[in-house]
N, C-alpha and C positions, 0 to 999 in steps of 0.2 A: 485431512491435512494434519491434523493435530496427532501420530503416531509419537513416541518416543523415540522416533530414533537418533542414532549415533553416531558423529562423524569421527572416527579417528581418536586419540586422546586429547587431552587440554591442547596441546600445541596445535592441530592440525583442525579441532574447530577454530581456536583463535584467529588461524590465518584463511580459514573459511568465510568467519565473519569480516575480517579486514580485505577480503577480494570482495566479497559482496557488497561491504559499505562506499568502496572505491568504484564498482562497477556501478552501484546505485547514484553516489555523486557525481561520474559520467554523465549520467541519462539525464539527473535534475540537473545539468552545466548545459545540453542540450537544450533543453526545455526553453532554457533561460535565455538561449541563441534561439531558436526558431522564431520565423516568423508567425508564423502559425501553428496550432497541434500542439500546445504547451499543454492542456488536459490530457492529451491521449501520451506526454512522455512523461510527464507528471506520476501516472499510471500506472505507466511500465516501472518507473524507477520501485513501485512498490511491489513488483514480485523478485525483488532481490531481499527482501526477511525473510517473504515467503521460503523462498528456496533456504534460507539459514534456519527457518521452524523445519522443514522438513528434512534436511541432510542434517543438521544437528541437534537443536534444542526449541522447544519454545523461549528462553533463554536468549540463545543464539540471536534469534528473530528478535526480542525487544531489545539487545544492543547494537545489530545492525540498525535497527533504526532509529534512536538516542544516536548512536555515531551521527550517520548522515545525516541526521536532522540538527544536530550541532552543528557537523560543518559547513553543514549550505545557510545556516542561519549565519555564520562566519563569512564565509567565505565568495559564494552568492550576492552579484550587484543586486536580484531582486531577491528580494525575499517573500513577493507573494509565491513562487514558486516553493520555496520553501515552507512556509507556512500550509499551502498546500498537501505538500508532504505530511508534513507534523500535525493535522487538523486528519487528515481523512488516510488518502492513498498510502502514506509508509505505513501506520497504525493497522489498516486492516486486515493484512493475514495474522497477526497472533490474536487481532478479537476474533476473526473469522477463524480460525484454530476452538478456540475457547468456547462460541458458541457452536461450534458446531459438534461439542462434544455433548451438548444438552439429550437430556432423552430424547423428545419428543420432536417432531419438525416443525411443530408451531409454535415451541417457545422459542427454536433456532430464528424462526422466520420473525417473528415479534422482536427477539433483542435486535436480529440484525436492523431490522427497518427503526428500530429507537434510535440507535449509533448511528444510520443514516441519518434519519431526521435531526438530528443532537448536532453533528456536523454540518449539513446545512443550516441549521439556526445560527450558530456561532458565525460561518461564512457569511451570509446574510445580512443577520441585524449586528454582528460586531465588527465584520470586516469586509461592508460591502465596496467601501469606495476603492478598494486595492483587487478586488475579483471583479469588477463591472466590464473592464478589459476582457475577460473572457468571455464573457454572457453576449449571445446575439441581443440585438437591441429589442425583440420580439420577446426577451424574456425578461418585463420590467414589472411583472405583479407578484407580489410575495406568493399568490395559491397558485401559477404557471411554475415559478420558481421546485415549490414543493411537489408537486405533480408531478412533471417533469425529472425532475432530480429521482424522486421514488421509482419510478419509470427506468429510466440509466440505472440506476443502482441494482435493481431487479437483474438488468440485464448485465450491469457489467459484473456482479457478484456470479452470474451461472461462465459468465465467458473466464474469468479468473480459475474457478474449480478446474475448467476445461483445461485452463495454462499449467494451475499445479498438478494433474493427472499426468500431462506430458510431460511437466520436469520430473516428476516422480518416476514415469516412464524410461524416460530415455537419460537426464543427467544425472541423477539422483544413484541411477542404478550404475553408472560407469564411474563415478564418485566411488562408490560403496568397490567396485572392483578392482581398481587403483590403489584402494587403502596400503 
């Protein structure tokens, strides 16, 4: 994920990253309407940097998500949904960019699982009483909590690659043709 590429000049990344941060606060306005499946739009709202690290900049990607994580903290009745964002799901494709330009696939896999574990502590022990809403009630012990989460995280970090392979596939490359 972490390429150099290029979208266009200053002007047509800027408007790249301002459809992305608007497509991204879609999904977290979403979230924040469902009844349920607020973790899995949560989610999605975070392969919209992805897509601005990989059509424009790593760059691109940390101010798509500064934008949207300001304005859902603005603008957003709930804010754990946004906090959300701004704790884990926006943040990690440009960590995930960064480590995964490590040499070696076991220092990739040790930072990635630190920033998992690092985010789940902070949700946890700083902001559990605003996430309890999402947790089945079956997951009331900090080491379910941890296990668990390492678990999902394992899995949702290989299904992500899988997403930005197909955006690099199929929009990335009709992006780049359009120019």
């Amino acid at each position: 994920m972490g390429g150099q590429r290029r979208y266009g000049g200053g002007a047509g990344r800027t408007a790249l990253v301002g459809v992305l941060t608007g497509l991204s606060l879609a999904v977290l306005y979403l979230a924040f309407l469902a009844p349920s499946g607020k973790l899995a739009l949560v989610a999605a709202a975070g392969l919209f940097p992805a897509g601005a690290v990989v059509s424009a900049s790593l760059t691109a990607g940390w101010l798509c998500y500064a934008a949207t994580g300001i304005l859902a903290l603005v603008l957003l009745p709930s804010k754990s949904v946004a906090l959300l964002y701004l704790i884990f799901f926006g943040l990690w494709p440009m960590v995930k960019s960064m480590l995964e330009r490590l040499p070696s696939r076991v220092m990739e896999w040790v930072g990635k699982l630190l920033v998992c574990n690092l985010a789940l502590s902070v949700v946890w022990f700083g902001l559990k009483s605003l996430f309890l809403p999402f947790l089945p009630s079956a997951l009331s012990h900090t080491w379910m909590i941890f296990g668990v989460g390492n678990l999902g995280f394992v899995i949702y970090d290989l299904g992500f690659s899988g997403l930005i392979a197909f955006y690099t596939l199929r929009v990335d490359k009709v992006l780049r043709k359009n120019r």
